[in-house]
C-alpha positions as CSV (number, residue, x, y, z in Angstrom):
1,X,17.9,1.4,-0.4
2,X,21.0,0.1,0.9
3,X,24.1,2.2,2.8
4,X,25.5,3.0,-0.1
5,X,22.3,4.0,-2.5
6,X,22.1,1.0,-4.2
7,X,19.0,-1.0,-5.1
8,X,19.0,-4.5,-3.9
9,X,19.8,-5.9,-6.9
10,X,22.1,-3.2,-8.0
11,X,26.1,-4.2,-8.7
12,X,28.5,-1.4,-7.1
13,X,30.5,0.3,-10.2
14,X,32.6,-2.4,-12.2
15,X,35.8,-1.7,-14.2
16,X,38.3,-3.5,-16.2
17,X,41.4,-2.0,-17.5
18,X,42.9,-4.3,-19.8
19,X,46.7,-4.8,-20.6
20,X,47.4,-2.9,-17.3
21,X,50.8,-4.3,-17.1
22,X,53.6,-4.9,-20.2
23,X,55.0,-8.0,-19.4
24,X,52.4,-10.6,-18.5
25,X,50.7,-12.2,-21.1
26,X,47.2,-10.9,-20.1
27,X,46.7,-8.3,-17.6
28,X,43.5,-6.8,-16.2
29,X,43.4,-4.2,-13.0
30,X,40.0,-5.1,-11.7
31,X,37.7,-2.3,-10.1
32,X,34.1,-3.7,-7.8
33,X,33.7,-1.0,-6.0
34,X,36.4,-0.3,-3.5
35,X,37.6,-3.7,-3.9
36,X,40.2,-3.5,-6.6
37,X,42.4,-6.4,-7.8
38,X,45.6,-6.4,-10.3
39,X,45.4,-9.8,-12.5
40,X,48.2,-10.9,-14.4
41,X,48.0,-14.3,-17.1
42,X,51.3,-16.2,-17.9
43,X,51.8,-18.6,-20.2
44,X,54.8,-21.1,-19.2
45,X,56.0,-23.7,-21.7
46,X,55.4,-26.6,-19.2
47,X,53.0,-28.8,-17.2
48,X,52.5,-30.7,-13.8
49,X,54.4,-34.1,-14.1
50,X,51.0,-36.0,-14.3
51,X,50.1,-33.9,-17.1
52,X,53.4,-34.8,-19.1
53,X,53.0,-36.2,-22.9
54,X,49.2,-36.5,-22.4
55,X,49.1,-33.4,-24.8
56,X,46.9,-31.7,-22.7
57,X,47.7,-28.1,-21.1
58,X,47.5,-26.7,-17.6
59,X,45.4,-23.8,-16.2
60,X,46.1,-22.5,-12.1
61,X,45.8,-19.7,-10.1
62,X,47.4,-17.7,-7.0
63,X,45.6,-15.7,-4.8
64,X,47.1,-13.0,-2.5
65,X,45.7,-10.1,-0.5
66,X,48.5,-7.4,0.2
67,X,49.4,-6.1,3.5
68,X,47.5,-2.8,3.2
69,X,44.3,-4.2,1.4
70,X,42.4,-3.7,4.7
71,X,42.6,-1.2,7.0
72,X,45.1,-2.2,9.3
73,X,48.3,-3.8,7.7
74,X,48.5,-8.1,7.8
75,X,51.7,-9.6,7.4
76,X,53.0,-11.5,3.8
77,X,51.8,-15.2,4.5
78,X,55.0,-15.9,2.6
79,X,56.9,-14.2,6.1
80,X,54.5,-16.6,8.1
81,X,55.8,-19.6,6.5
82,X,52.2,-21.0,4.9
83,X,49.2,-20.4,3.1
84,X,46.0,-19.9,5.2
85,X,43.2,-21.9,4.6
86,X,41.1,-19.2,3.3
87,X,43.7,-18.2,0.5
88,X,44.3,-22.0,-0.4
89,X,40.7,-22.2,-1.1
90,X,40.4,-19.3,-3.2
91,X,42.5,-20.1,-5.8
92,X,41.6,-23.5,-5.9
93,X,38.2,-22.5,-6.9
94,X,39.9,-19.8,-9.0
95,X,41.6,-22.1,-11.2
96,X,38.7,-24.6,-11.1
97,X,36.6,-22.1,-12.7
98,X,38.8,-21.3,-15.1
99,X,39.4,-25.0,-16.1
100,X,35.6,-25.2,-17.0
101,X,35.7,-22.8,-19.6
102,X,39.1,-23.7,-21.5
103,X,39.3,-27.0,-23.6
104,X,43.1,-28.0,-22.4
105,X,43.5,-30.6,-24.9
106,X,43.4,-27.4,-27.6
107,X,45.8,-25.6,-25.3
108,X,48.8,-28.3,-25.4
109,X,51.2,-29.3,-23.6
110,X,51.7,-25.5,-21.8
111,X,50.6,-24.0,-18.3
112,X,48.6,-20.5,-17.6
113,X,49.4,-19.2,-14.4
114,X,46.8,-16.8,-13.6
115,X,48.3,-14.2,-10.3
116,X,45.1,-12.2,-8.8
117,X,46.5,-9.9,-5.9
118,X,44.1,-7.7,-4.1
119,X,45.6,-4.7,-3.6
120,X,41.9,-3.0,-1.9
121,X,39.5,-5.3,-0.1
122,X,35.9,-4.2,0.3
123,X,34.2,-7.2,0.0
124,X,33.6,-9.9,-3.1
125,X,37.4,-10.0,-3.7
126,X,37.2,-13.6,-4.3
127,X,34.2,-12.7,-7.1
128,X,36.4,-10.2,-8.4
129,X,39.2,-12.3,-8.8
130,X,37.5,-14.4,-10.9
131,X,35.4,-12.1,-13.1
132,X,39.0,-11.0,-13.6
133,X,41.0,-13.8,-14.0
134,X,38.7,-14.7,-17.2
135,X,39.6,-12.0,-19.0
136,X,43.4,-12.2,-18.4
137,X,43.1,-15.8,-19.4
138,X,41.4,-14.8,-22.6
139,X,44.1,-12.1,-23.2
140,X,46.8,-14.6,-22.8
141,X,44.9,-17.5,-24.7
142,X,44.3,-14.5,-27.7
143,X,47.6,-13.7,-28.0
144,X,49.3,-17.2,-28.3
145,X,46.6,-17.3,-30.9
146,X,47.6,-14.1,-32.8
147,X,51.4,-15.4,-32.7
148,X,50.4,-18.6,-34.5
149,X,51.3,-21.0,-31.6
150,X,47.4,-22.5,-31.1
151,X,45.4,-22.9,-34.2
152,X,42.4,-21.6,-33.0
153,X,41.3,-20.2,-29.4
154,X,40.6,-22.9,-26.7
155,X,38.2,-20.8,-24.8
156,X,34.7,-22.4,-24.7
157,X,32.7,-19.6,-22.6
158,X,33.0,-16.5,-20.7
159,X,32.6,-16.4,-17.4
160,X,31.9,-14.2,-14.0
161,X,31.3,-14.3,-10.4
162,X,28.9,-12.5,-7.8
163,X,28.5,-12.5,-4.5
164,X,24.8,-12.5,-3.3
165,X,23.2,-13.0,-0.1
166,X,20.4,-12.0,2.9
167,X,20.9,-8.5,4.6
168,X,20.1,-8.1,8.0
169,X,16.6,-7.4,7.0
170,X,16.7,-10.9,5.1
171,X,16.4,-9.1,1.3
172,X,18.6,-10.3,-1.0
173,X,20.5,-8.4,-2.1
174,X,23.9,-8.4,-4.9
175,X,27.3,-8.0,-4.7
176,X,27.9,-7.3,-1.3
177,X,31.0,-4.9,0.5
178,X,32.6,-5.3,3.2
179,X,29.6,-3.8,5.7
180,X,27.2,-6.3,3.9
181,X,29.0,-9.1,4.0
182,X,30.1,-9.1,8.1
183,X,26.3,-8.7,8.7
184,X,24.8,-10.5,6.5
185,X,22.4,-13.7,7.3
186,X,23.3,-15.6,4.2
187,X,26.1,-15.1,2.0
188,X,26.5,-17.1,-1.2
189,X,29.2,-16.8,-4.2
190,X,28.3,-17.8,-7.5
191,X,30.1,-18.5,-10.7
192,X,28.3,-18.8,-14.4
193,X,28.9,-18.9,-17.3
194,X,27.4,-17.3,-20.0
195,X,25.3,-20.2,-21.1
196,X,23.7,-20.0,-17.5
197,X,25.5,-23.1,-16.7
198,X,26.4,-23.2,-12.9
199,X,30.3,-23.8,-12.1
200,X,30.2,-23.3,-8.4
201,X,27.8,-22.2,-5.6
202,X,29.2,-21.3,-2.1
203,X,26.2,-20.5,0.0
204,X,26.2,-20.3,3.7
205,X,24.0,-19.5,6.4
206,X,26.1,-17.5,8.6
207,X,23.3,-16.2,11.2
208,X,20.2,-17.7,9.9
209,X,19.4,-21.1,7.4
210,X,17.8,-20.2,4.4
211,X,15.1,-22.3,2.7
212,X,15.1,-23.1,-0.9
213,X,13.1,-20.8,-2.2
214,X,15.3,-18.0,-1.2
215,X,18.3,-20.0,-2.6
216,X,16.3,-20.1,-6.0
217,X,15.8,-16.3,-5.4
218,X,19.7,-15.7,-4.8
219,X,20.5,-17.5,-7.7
220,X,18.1,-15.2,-10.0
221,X,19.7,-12.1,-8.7
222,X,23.1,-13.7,-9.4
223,X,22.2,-14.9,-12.9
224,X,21.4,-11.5,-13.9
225,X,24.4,-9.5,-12.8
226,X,26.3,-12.4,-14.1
227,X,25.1,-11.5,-17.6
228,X,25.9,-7.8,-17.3
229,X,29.6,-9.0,-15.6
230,X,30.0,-10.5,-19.1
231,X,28.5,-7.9,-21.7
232,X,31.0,-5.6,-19.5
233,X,34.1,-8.0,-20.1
234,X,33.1,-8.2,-24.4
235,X,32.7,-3.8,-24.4
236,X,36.1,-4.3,-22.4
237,X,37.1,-6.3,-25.3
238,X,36.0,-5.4,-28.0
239,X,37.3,-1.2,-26.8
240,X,40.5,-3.1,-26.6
241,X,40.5,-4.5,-30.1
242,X,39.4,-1.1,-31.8
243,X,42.3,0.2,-29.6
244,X,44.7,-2.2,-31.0
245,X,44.6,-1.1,-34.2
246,X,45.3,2.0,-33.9
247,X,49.0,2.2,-32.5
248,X,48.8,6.0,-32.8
249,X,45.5,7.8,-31.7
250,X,42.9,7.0,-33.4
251,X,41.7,10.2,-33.8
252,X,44.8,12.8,-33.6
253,X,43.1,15.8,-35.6
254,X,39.5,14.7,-34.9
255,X,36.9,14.4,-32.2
256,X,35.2,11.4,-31.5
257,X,31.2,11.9,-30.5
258,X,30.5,9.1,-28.0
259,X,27.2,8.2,-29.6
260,X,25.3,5.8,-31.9
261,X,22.1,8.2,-31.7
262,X,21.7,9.6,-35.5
263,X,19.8,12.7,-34.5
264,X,22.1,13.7,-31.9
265,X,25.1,13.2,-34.0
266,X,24.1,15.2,-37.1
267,X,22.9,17.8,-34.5
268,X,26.7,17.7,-32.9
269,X,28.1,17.8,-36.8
270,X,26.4,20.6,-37.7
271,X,27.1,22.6,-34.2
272,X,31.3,21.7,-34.9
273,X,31.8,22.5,-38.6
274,X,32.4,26.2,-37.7
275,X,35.3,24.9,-35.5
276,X,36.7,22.5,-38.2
277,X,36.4,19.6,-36.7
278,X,35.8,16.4,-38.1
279,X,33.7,14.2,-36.3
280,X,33.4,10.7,-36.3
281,X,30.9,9.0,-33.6
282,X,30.7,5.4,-32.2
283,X,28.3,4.7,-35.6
284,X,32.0,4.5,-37.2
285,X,33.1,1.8,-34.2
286,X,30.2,-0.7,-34.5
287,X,32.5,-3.3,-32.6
288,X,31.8,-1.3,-29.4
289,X,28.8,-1.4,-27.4
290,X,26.8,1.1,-25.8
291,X,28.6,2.1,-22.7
292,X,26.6,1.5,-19.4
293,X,24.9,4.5,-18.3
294,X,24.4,3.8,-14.5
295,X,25.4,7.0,-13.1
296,X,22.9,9.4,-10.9
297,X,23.6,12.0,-12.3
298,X,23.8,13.9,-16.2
299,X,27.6,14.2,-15.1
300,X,28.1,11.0,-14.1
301,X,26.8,9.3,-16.9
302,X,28.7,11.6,-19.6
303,X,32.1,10.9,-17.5
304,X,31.4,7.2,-17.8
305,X,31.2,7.3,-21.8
306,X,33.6,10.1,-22.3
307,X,36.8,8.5,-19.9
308,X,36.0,5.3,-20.6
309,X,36.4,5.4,-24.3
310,X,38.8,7.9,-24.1
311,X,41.4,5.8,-22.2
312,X,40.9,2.7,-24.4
313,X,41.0,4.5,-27.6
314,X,43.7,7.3,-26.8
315,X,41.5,9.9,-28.3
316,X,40.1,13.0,-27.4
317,X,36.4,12.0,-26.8
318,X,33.0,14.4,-26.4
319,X,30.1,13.0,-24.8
320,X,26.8,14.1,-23.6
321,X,23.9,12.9,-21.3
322,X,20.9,14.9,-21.9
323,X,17.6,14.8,-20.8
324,X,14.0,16.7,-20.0
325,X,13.5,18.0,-16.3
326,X,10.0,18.5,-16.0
327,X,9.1,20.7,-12.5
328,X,5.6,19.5,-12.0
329,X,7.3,15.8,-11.7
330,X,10.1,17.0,-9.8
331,X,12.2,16.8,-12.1
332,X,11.8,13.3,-13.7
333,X,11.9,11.8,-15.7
334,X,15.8,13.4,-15.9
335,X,18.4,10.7,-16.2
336,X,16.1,8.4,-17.6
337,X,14.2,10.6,-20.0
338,X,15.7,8.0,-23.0
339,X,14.2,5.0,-21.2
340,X,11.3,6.9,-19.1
341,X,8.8,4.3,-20.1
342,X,11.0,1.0,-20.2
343,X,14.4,-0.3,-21.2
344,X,13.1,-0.3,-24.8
345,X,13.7,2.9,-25.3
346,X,10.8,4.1,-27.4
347,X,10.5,8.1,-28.1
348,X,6.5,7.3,-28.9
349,X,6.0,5.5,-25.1
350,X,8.1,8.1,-23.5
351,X,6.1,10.9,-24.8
352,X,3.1,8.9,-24.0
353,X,3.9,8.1,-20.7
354,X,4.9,12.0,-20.4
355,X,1.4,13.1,-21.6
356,X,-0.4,11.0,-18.8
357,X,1.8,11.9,-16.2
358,X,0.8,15.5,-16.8
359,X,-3.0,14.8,-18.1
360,X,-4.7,17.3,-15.0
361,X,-1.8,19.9,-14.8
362,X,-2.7,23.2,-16.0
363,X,-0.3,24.9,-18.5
364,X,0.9,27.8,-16.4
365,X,2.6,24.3,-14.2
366,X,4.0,22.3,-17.1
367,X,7.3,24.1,-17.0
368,X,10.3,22.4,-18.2
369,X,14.0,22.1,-19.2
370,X,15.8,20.5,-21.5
371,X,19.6,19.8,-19.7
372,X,22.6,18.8,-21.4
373,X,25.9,18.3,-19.9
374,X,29.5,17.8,-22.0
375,X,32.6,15.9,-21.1
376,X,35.5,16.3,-22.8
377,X,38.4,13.9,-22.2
378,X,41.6,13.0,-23.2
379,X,44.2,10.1,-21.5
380,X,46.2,11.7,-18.9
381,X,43.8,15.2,-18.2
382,X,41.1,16.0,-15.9
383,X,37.6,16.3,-18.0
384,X,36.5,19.3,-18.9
385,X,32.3,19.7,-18.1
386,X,30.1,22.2,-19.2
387,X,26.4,22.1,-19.4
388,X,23.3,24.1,-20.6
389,X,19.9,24.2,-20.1
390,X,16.7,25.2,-22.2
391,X,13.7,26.7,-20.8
392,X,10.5,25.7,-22.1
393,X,6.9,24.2,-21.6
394,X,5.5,20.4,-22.3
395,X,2.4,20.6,-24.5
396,X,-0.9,18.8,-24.7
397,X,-0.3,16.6,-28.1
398,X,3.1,15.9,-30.2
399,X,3.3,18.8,-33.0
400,X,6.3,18.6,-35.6
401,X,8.5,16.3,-37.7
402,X,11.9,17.8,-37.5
403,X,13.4,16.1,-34.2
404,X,13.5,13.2,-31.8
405,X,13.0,12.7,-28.3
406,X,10.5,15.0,-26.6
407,X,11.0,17.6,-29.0
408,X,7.6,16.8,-30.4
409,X,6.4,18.0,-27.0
410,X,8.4,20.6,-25.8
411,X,6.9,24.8,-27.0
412,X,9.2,27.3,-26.9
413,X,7.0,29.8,-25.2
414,X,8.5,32.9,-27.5
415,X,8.0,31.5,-30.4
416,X,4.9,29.0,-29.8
417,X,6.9,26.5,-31.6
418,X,7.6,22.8,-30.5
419,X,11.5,21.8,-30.8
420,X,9.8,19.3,-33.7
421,X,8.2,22.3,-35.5
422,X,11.9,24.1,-36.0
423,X,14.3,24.0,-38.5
424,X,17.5,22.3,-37.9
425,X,19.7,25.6,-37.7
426,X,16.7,27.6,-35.5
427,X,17.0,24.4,-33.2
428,X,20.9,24.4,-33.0
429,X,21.1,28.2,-32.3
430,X,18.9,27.6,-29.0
431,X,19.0,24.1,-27.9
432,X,20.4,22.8,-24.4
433,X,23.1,21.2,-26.1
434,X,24.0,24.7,-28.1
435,X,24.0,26.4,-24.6
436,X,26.7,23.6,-23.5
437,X,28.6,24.2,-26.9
438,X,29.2,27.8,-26.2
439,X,30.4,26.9,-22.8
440,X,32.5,24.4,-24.4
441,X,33.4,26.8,-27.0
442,X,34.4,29.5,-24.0
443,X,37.2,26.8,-22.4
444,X,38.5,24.2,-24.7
445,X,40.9,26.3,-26.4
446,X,42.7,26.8,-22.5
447,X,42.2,23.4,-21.8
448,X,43.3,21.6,-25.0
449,X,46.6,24.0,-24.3
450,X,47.1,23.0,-20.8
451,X,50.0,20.5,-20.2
452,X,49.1,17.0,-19.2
């Protein structure tokens, strides 16, 4: 584990807000961690002078940290008179990446000016930038599109960044902050695109050399965040799209359930109708994706589904991470009960996986709960969170039809019934996420009447 929890090859929490800003013509406020960026896309109706009636278009980039993005205050380099060195390479390789991915002979006789200013530095700012500055460039590059001045879009391929590198330990290790970085052995940027087709590598022994092998190995662990960099960009996208719309919100006298699972949504449905509510769920937005659940915790991971799509769709959005705590395995397999036995996310392995786990303890030990926890959000308000739990045992072998999960496994010791072997309205009187309903039920009448 590393200072701050995460596994070697694990990114630090990654956001973009899109259309941050009203003026420019893309705008992205970049989050890696404490290192936070605001990008901004313009589109001028010029080019350079050696660029002039070749029909071909320009792309460029500044790069600027502000005077408080560190801990102690450095002055403007405009008040110093020059550019350092540092910042001159930046957004030269800035714009060079960008260049690769845009054909400029489809972009015309035009310039795109891409600003990244970091307004929080915590290492990888020039990563950040970058993974950034794509999506501003798309933004831009989409909406001359959408006004009718390019035919069609002259972007070829997404693109990110990373930084990876050697700890002190020499592990590699991915996206490195700030206490990473100043220690590390080797430290090595590295931009993609989605094709897997290298643009730049910056690598540099800073206390040790590093032999090829390891550079191979640095360049895996950067290829795959580089993929999830860009599956996080298209959800970014493709929330803003659904957004767009949808000038009012999308769901002004409904509740949005932020999930594709069929089970749990009929199970939410049916728990709501004696509110009124209508309820659409994320099955009715197939153009976003599932939302990244990388938090620790059951709270965590809600809040990441329930703000996220809350503040790109301006709704009022429920969402739920549930799971099985099971006491003889200390509480596993918990935030991962959906993907307990791999990323697949097979109910018949997990339950398998379960059952061995648990093949020599006794009954009187296989004690376990079935946790849910609720978020409730809507733009401008703190979340609401409620949560509820189940009590139960896991039994020897699956018994029951009506259910999903581990409910084929999990007896309701006062009724010697699996969740499986229940109706649907015994099940919804009972269940963890009933308990969490009636918490819900309890507070959301104050807090839908509180002012923002």
């Amino acid at each position: 584990m590393r200072h701050d929890g995460r596994k070697n090859n694990e990114m630090r929490k990654v956001s973009f807000v899109l259309d941050y800003l009203d003026y420019p013509e893309g705008s992205v406020f970049v989050s890696f961690g404490h290192t936070k960026v605001i990008v901004n896309a313009t589109v001028e109706d010029n080019v350079p002078p050696f660029l002039r009636d070749s029909g071909a278009g320009w792309v460029t980039a500044e790069y600027s940290m502000l005077p408080r993005a560190t801990h102690t205050r450095n002055r403007r380099e405009s008040s110093k008179g020059k550019l350092t060195g540092r910042t001159m390479e930046i957004q030269r390789l800035i714009g060079r990446s960008l260049r690769s991915v845009i054909d400029l002979k489809k972009l015309g006789e035009r310039s795109i000016v891409v600003d990244c200013d970091v307004i929080q530095a915590d290492g990888g700012t020039r990563t950040a930038s970058i993974t950034g500055a794509f999506l501003a460039l798309k933004l831009a590059t989409d909406r001359l599109v959408q006004q009718g001045d390019l035919l069609e879009s002259p972007i070829t391929s997404h693109l990110a960044a990373i930084s990876v590198g050697l700890n002190s330990y020499g592990e590699v290790i991915t996206d490195l902050d700030y206490q990473e970085d100043s220690t590390a052995q080797v430290d090595c940027n590295v931009v993609m695109t989605e094709k897997l087709e290298l643009i730049e590598i910056q690598g540099t022994g800073e206390e040790a050399t590093f032999t090829r092998g390891e550079l191979n190995e640095l360049l895996d662990y950067a290829e795959t965040s580089i993929n999830e960099l860009i599956r996080l960009q298209k959800n970014a996208l493709a929330l803003r799209n659904v957004a767009k719309k949808h000038e009012e919100p999308v769901l002004q006298h409904q509740l949005l359930i932020a999930t594709k699972n069929e089970g749990k949504a009929k199970e939410f449905v049916e728990l709501f109708k004696s509110r009124g509510y209508q309820i659409k769920t994320l099955l009715d937005f197939p153009e976003i994706e599932d939302i990244e659940e990388t938090g620790k915790t059951f709270e965590e991971n809600a809040r990441l589904k329930a703000e996220g799509i809350a503040n790109q769709l301006n709704c009022l959005v429920l969402a739920d991470d549930s799971g099985l705590k099971v006491d003889a395995l200390g509480g596993q397999p918990g935030v991962y009960s959906a993907r307990y036995a791999g990323e697949r996310k097979s109910d018949a392995a997990n339950n398998a996986k379960l059952l061995h786990e648990l093949t020599d303890v006794p009954m009187e030990e296989r004690t376990a709960q079935f946790h849910c926890t609720l978020v409730l959000s809507e733009p401008g308000k703190e979340s609401l969170v409620v949560s509820g739990e189940l009590p139960g045992v896991i039994g020897r072998i699956p018994r029951g039809d009506n259910g999903f999960g581990y409910d084929p496994l999990f007896i309701i010791p006062e009724t010697d019934k699996t969740m499986a072997e229940m109706t649907s309205e015994e099940k919804n009187q009972i269940s963890h996420r009933a308990k969490a309903l009636k918490e819900l039920d309890k507070k959301i009448d104050t807090w839908l009447g509180e002012k923002n």
